[in-house]
N, C-alpha and C positions, 0 to 999 in steps of 0.2 A: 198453338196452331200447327198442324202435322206439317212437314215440309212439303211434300207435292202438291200444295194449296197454297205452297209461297208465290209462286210461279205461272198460277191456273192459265193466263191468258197467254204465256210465253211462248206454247206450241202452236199456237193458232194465230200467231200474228201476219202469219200473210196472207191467212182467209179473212181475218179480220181487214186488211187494206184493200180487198178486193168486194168486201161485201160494203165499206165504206164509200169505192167509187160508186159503185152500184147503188148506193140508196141516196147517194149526190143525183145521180143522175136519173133516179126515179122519183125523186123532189119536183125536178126541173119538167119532166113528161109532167105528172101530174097534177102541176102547179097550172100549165098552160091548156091540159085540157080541159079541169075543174074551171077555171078561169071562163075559158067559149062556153062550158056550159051554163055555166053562171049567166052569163049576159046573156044567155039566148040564141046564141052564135052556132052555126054549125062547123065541125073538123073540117074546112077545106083542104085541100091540098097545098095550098100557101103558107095556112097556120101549121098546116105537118110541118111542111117545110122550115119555118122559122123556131118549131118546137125543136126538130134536127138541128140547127144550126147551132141554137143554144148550146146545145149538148156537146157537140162538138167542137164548138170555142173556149166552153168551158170545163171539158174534160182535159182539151190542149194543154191549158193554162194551167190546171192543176199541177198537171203531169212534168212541164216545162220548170216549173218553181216551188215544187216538193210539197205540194197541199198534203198529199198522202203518206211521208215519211212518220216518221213518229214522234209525237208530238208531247212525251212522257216529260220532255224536260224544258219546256216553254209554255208560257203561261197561257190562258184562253185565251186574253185580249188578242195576241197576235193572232192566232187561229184565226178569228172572227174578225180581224182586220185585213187579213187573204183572202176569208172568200166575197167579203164585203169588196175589195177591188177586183176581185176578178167578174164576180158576177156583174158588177159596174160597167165591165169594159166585153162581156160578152154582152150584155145590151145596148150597147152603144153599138157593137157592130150588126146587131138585129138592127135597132132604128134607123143606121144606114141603110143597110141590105132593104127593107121596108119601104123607105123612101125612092130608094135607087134606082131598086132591082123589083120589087114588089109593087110597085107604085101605089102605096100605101092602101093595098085593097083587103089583105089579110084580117086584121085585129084593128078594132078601134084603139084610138087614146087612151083613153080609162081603163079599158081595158088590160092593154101595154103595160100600164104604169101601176095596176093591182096587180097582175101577172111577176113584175119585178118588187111590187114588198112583199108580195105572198111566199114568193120561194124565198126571197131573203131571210125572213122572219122562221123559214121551216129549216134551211142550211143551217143560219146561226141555232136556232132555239133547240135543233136534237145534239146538234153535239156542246150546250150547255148540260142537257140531258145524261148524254154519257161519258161528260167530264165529272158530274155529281154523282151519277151509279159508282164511275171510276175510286174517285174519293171517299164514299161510304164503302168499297170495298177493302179500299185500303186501310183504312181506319179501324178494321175486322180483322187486319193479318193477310185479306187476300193482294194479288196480286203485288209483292212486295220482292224488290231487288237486294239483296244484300253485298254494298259496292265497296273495295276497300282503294286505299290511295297510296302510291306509293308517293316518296319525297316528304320531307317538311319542311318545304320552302316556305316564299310567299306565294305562289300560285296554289302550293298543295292546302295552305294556309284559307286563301281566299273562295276555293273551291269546295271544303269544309262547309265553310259558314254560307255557301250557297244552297249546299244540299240542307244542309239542316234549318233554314230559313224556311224553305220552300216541301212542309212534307205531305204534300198534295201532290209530289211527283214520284211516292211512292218508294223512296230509295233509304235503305236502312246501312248509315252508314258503319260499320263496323269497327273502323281506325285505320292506322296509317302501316308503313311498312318503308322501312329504312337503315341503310347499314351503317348511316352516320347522320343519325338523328339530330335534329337543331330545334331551339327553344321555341316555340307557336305560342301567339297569346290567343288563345280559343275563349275568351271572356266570354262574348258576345254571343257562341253558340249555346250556354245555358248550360251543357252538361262536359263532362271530361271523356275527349277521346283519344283511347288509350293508343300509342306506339305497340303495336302488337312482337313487332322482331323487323328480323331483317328481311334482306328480299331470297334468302334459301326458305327462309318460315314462309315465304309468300306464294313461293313454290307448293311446300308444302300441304296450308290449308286451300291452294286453289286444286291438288291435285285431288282433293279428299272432298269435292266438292263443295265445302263452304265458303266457297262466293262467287257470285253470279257475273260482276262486274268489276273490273279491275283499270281506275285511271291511272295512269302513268304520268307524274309532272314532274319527270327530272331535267335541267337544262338541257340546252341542245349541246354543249361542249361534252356531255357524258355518252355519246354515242356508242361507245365501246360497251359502255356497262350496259345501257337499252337494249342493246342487238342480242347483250346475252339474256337478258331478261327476257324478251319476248321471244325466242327462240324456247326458251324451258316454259312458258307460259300458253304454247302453240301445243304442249303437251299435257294439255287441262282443257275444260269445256267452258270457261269461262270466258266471257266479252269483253275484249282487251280495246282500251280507249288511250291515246296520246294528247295529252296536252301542253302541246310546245309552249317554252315559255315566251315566245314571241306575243303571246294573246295575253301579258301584262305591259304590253306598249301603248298607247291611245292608237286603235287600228281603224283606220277607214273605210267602212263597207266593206270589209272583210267577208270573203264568201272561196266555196271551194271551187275548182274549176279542175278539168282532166283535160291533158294536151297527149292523146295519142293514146289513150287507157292508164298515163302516168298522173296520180293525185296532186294535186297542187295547192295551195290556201292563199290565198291574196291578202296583203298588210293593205294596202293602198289602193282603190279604185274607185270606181265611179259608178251610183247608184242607174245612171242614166244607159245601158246600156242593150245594145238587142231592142226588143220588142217597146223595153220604157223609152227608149229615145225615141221613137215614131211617137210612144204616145206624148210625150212633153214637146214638141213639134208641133204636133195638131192642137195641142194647149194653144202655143204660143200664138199659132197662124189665126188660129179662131178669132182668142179673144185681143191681140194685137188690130186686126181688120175690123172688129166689132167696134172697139177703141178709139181706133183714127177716124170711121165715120162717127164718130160722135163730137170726137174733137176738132174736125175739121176745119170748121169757124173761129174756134180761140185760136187754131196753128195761125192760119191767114191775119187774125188782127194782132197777134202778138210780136209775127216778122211783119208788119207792116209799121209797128209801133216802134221797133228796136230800127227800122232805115231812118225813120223819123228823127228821132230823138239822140241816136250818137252816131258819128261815120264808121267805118267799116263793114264787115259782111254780117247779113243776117244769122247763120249758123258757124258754129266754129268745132269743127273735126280736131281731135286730137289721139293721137295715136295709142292705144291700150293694149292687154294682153287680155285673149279671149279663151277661147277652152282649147285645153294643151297647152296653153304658153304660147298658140302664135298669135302675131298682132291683127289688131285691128283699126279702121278709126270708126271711134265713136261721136254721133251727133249732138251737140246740144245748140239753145239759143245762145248768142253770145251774150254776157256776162257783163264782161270786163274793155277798158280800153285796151289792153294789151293780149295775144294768144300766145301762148308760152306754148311751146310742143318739140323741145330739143330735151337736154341730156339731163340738164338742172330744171326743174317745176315748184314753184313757192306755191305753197298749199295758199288756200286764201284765208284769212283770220279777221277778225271781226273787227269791221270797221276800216277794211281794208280799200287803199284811197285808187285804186287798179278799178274796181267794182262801179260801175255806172248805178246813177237812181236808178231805172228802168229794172237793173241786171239785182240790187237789191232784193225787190221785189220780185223778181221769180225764180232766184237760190231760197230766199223765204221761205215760198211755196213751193216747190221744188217745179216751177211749171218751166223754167229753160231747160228740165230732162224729158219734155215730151215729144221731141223729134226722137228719140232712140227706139218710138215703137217704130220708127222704119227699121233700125237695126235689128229689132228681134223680127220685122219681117222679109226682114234680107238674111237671116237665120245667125246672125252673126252673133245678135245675144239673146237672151231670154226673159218673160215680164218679172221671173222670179229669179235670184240670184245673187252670188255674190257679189257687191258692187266695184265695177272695174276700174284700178285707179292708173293713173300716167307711171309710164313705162320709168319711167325716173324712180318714183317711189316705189314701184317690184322691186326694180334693183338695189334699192337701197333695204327696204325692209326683209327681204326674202334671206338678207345674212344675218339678221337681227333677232325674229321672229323664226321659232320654228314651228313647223309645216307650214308654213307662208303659201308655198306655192302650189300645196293640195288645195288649196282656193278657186283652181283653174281645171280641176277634173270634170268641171262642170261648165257652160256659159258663164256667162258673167249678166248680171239681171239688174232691171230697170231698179227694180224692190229687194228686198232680204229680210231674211231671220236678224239679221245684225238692226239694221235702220229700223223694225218696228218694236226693237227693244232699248233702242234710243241710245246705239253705237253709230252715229254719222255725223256728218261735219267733219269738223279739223282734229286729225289726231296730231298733236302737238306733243305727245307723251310718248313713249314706247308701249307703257303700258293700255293706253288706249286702242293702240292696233292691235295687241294682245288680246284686247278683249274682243274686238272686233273679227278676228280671226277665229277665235274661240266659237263663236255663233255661228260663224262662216261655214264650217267643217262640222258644228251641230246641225248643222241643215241638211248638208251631202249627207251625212252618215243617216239622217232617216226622213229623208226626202222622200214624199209621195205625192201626190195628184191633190189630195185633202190637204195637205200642209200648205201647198200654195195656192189654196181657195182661203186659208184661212188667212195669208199674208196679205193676198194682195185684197180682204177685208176689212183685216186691221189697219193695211198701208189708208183703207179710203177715209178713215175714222179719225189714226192719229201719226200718219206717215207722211203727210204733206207739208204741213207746219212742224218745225221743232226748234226749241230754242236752239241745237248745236249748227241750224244751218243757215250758212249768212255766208 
């Protein structure tokens, strides 16, 4: 294959992201007018209006969270897991608008609701389209990067066997390039790739245009040698990429951020931020209020049955840590004869003689946790989330346990990833809070709107009974 057919789509990529928005948002026009015509409906000036809005919530959203960057080295699923939440949440603010502001005289129901799988089903279904043209191209020789690595560490190691797993992303890797090469076990990519020279050779073949792409994974203590490497490498046309080795730590919603035009990269943060934390709010407010009237009746005969049957207060407040690490108190039915909420807290353990009948019975069930839908409607916690334990035990596990306390980037929730995989109860091990943790920070790190539809699902099925809780 001649080389300037390596490349074909390489000059044209930012007509391509332009002609990309563009047929996003001519999806969306002609989903909604095909739509009115369909039913018989005439173009009002309403349905313009709401055809506009779309477009413009959901151009925002693209634009806001990189729909349109380039998507050569992540897999479809995520793709079509972007536009499936943004078009989501640009229709959720039409059916507002609609109701609100529209007073729902625009589009019928059925309508609405063909109008959102129709463009759904056109968003996702062409760009599976020109992920498969993409792939039959590449499979031809066209569009192909040829990307070489420096370092052979474990990053430049694991970075390898990423590219070569995955070669639907089009990238031809070449070898590595090192002045003091170390032993890689490459098993597992199936073929040998070769240590081409050093990094003067890297110079070299980038200056003579054989290669398009150049990862850089040397530590960060090598800064001296980097600076001169990409300094000689600024004198080549090739696309120079850094990969710190920080991105072989377990990293938390790791994401880039600029303070001031200076690039930044986040180890640690929180998925919930910006525009997601309004939307995990209105989650909570929603279905918290939908909740409590439902429960209304078992809250009244359950505190009426706990005055009954043992003295002390109907609910027992105990102090936790909520998002950020400051405290809160948390509601529940009272339990137990005794409230512990000072410096020492004995976990409760089974069969434990503190525990009244009554209080048995809905640790069981976990129904002494249903006052805390006040807490997540006093915003304090969330229906989804890590579950929050007594300040006592932070303290104690948080030196024990590491990343213990990235637990707390988030609310703290009625439910969890942990509890519906049957981490709850009494950790009486280390390793059980270990494990419990482990789930805790698999949630942050890919935490969506759909993941806790599916929890608090699973939570109604087999979250309530479990034998760890007593």
């Amino acid at each position: 294959m001649s080389t300037p057919l390596r490349g074909i789509l390489k000059a044209h990529q930012s007509s391509l992201s332009v002609a990309h928005r563009l047929l996003d948002l001519t999806v969306i026009v002609l989903g909604g007018a095909c739509q009115a015509r369909f039913n018989g409906m005439a173009l009002t000036a309403e349905a313009w209006t709401q055809i506009l809005l779309a477009v413009l919530v959901f151009h925002w959203l693209g634009e806001c969270h990189q729909l349109y960057g380039s998507w050569r080295g992540e897999r479809i699923g995520r793709e079509l897991l972007k536009v499936l939440n943004y078009w989501a949440l640009t229709f959720a603010v039409l059916l507002s608008a609609d109701y609100l502001l529209l007073n729902h005289t625009g589009v019928r129901d059925h309508a609405q609701l063909a109008w959102f799988a129709t463009v759904l089903l056109a968003l996702c279904g062409y760009r599976l389209g020109i992920r498969s043209l993409l792939q039959g191209l590449r499979s031809q020789g066209f569009n192909i990067r040829r990307v070489a690595v420096v370092g052979t560490g474990h990053c430049s190691e694991r970075l390898a066997r990423s590219i070569e797993s995955a070669p639907w992303m089009g990238l031809d890797l070449l070898g590595f390039y090192d002045d003091q090469p170390q032993q890689m076990d490459l098993a597992r990519i199936g073929r040998r790739v070769p240590v081409l020279g050093g990094l003067d050779q890297l110079l070299i073949d980038a200056r003579k245009g054989r290669i398009d792409k150049v990862y850089i994974t040397l530590s960060l203590d090598s800064q001296t040698r980097l600076g001169q490497l990409i300094r000689g490498l600024s004198d080549t046309t090739a696309s120079v990429y850094v990969i710190p080795d920080v991105f072989m730590f377990e990293l938390l919603h790791a994401r880039s951020e600029s303070i001031n035009g200076l690039p930044s990269i986040s180890i640690f943060d929180s998925p919930m931020d910006g525009a997601w934390s309004m939307v995990k709010r209105a989650e909570d407010i929603v279905l918290s209020s939908i909740i409590l009237t439902m429960i209304a009746l078992p809250l009244l005969l359950i505190a009426a049955t706990i005055k009954l049957t043992s003295p002390g207060p109907v609910l027992f407040r105990q102090r936790r840590y909520g998002l950020d690490g400051r405290p809160i108190m948390v509601w529940k039915f009272r339990s137990m004869s005794v409230q512990e909420n000072d410096k020492r807290v004995t976990q409760a353990t089974r069969n434990d003689a503190r525990i009244t009948p009554l209080g048995a019975l809905l640790r069981r069930t976990s129904l002494d946790e249903l006052p805390q839908f006040f807490n997540v409607l006093r915003g304090e916690m969330s229906i989804v989330g890590p579950r929050p334990h007594a300040v006592a035990h932070n303290e104690q596990y948080r030196k024990q346990v590491a990343g213990y306390m990235l637990r707390h980037k988030v609310k703290p929730g009625i439910t969890g990833w942990a509890q519906i995989n049957g981490w709850r109860g009494e950790t009486d091990t280390l390793d059980k809070m270990r494990k419990r943790v482990e789930f805790d920070l698999q949630y942050i790190e890919h935490w969506s709107v759909w993941l806790d539809m599916k929890i608090i699902l699973l939570t109604l099925f087999k979250g309530f009974v479990n034998k760890n809780a007593f």
